[in-house]
N, C-alpha and C positions, 0 to 999 in steps of 0.2 A: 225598662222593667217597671211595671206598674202594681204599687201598694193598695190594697181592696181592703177599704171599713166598712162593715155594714152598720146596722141599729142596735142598739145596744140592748136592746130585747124585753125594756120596761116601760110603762109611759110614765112620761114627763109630767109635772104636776100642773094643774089641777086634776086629770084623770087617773095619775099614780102616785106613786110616790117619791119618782127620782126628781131631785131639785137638779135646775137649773146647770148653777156650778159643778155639783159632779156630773152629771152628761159633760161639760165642758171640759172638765180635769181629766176622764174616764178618753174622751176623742186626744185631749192632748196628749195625755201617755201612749195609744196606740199613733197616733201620727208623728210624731218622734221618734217611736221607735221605727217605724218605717223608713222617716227618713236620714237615719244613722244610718238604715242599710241601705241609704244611697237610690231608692227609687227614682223614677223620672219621671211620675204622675201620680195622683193619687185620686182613687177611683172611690166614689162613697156611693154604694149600691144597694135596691132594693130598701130602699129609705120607707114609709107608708107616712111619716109624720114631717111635714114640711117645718114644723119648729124644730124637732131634732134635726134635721139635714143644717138648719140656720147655724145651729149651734154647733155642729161638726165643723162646715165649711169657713167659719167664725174662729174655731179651734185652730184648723189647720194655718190661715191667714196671719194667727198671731206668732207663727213659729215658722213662716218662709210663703212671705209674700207673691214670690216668681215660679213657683211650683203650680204645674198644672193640674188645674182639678175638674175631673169628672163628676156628676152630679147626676146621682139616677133616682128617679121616683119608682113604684109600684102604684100602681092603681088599682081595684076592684074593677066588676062588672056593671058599676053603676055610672063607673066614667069619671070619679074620686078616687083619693088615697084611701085605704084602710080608715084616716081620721079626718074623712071630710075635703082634703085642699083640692081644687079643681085644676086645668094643665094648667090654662090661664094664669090663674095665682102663682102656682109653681112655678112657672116661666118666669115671670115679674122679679118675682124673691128671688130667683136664681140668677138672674140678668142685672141685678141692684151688688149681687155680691160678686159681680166677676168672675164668675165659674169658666171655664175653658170648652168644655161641652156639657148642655143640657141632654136627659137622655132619659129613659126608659126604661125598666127591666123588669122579668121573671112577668106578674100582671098574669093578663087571663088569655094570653095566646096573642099570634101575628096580627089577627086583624082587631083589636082593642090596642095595642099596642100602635099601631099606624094609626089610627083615629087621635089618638092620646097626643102623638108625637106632631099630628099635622095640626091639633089646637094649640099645643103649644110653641109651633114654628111664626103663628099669626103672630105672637106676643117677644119675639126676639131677635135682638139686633143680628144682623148678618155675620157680624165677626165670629160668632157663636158656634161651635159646632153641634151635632146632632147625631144624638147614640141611641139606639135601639137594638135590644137585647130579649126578645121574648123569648118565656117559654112556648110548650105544647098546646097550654091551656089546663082546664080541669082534668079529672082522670073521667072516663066514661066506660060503662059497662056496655059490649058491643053483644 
């Protein structure tokens, strides 16, 4: 059974107002309670800000090192996160913290999502697995 955290739906500062420590405190009360009910992974999805994913997957590490964690980004159509981080970087940071799979999700459709996933396969050790989760894309008036 897999525990799903997403973003905590504020920016981080300097762009907002949530400090540091509570995003920390805020992932550690949800990933504890997750894992009292016994999960067997835990899934941090549809992230847009690679410093908040640091600070989740940082959260999580400090309360069960052997738990496996998925680690998903969202991208725009520009081939960035919502705040700028490219796969490349996202790869790196994700692969420095020992994530179980790098991945993907919601973004701007299948084929942004494969381009996303295959910059960011360049940047990561093989041990790594590899999740991809898109939506439909945009809505379109036909």
């Amino acid at each position: 059974m897999g525990g799903s955290v997403g973003p905590l739906g504020a920016h981080l500062t300097p762009l907002g107002r949530l400090q540091p420590a509570a995003a920390a405190a805020a992932f550690s009360e949800q990933v504890a309670a997750l894992l009292e009910a016994s999960v067997d992974v835990l899934v941090f999805e549809t992230f847009g800000s690679l410093r908040e994913l640091e600070i989740a997957v940082k959260a999580a590490r400090a309360l069960d090192t052997d738990i496996p964690i998925s680690a998903q980004v969202t991208f725009s159509n520009d081939g960035v996160t919502p705040l700028g981080d490219a796969p490349a970087e996202v790869a790196a940071v994700l692969a420095k913290l020992k994530v179980n799979i790098v991945g993907v999700n919601c973004s701007v459709g299948p084929a942004r999502v494969l381009r996303s996933i295959k910059l960011m396969m360049e940047h990561l050790p093989q041990d790594i697995f590899i999740a991809a989760q898109p939506n439909a894309g945009w809505p379109q008036r036909l």
